[in-house]
N, C-alpha and C positions, 0 to 999 in steps of 0.2 A: 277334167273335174278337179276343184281343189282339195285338199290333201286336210281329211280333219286331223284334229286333239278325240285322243280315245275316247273324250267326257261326250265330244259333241256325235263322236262317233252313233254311241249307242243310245243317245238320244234322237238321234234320226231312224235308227234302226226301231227306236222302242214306238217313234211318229207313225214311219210303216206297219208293224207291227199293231197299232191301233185301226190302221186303213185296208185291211186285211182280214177283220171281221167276217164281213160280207161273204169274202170268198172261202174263208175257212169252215163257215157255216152250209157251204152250200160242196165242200169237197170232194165229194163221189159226180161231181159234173166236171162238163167241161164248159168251162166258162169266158164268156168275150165280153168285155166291156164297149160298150157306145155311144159318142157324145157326138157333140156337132158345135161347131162355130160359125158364127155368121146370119146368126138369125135378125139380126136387131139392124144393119147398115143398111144405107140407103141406096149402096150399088154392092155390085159384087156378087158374088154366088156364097150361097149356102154349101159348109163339107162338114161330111161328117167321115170321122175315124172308126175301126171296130179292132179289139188287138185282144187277141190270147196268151195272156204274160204267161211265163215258163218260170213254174213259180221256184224250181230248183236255181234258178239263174237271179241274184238280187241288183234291182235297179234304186239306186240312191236318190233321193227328191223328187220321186214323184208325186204330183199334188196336181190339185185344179191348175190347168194351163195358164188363169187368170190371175195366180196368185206367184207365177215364176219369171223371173226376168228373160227378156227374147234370147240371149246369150246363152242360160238356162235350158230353156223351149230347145233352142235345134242341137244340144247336146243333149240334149234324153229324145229328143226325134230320131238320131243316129244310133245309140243305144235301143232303144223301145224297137225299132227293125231290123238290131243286129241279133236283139236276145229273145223276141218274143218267138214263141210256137208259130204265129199267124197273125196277121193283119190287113187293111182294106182300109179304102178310101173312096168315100162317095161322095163326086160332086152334080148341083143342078144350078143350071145356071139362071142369071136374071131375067131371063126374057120366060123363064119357065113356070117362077117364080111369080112373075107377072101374071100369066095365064089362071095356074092355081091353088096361089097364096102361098104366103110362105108356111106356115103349118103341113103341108099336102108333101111341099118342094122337102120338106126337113124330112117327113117321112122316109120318103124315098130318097133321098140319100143317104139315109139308117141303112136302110133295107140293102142299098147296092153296097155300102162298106161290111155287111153282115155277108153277104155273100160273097163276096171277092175275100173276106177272111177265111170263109168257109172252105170254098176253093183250093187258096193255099193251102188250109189245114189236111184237107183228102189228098193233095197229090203228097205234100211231105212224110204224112204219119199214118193216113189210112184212115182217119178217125174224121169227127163232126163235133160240130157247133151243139151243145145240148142245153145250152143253159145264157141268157141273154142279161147283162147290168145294163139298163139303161138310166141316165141322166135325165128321172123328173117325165118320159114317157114310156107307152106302148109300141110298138113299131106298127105299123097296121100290115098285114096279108103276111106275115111271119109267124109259122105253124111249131116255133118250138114254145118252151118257157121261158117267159121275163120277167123279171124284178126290175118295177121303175124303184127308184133312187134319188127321192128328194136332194137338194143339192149332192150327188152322188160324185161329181168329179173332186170333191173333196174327203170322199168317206170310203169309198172303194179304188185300189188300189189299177182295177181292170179298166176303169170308166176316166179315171184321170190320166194313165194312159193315154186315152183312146181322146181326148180333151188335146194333150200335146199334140198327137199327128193331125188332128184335125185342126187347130190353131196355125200348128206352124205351115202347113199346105195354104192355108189360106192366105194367111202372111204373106208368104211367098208370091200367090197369085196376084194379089193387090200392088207388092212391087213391081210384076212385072207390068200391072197397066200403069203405074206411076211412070214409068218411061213414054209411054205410047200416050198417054192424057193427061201431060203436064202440070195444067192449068190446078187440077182438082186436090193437090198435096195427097195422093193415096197412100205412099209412104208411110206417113206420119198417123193419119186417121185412117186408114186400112178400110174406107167406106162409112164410118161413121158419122153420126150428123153433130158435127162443133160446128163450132160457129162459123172457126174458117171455109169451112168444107160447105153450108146453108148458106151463107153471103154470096161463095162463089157461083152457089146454083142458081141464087136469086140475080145474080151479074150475068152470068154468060149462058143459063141454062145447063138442061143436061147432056149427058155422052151416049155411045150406047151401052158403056154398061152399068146404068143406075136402073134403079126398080121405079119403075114408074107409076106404079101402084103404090108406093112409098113418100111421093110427093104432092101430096095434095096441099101442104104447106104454099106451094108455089103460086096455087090461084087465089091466094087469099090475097 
């Protein structure tokens, strides 16, 4: 991390301290933040993150994963699992996604990152999930309390979190098919549809891991 000026110091501190509402309103719980990335690409799987920050321990820029540079991302991905209480990661892949839609697929990988948080939380501390941020939904078949959270990966502190592990996992995932399905630049567009990425589909077709339910462009 680079090294602030006092000024800038406690201006990010005071940014935190604005993103922290949420939780300090809700402080007699125990609260997990939950987002997901990968809703919108035309391959790739859906991951969603779930993290219980440890609010004695202070993580510096965290913010919506969309608004930080990838540099950024896997230096608060390594922090976010070195300092949080708890954390999880859910992913479902494209063929599943294909089956039943991505709305259903996002669910459920809420739902498995909420619990594989949870999990960790019972064996380290003894304790449970009691209180759910989630980013803009409900989780469905999830019996505790949640707070969706209009654009929340930028207003709560638990959700934006949970925004970085679920980004950078995916990132991640999408380099590793960039090796194995050259052709498609995942790298660069991590499954999304630019132009590069639509031309090639419409050149060579697709792989096995695009959504195919996602290409109806194709038969036009």
């Amino acid at each position: 991390m680079i090294k602030l000026s006092e000024e800038k110091l406690n201006a990010e501190k005071n940014r935190l301290k604005s993103m922290s509402e949420f939780e300090d309103k809700f402080s007699d719980f125990i609260i997990a933040g939950v987002d997901e990335a990968g809703r919108g690409p035309l391959a790739g799987p859906v991951v969603a993150g779930c993290v219980v920050l440890d609010r004695d321990k202070e993580i510096l820029f965290l913010n919506d994963s969309k608004k930080l540079s990838e540099k950024r991302r896997n230096e608060l991905y390594d922090e976010i699992t070195e300092k949080s209480l708890a954390y999880g990661i859910g992913i479902v892949n494209e063929k599943t996604i294909d089956e039943i839609n991505i709305l259903n697929a996002t669910h459920i990988a809420m739902k498995d990152a909420y619990e594989k948080a949870n999990t960790m939380l019972k064996e380290k501390m003894g304790k449970e999930i009691n209180l759910l941020f989630v980013d803009a939904l409900n989780i469905k078949d999830v019996d505790i309390k949640q707070v969706s959270i209009i654009h929340g990966d930028a207003l709560s502190i638990s959700i934006a979190a949970a925004s970085i592990l679920a980004k950078v996992t995916r990132d991640r995932m999408m380099l590793e098919y960039d090796d194995i399905y050259k052709e498609y630049g995942f790298a660069k567009h991590k499954g999304y549809g630019t132009k590069f990425h639509m031309d090639k589909l419409k050149e060579i077709g697709p792989c096995e891991i695009h959504r195919k339910s996602f290409l109806s462009f194709l038969d036009k």
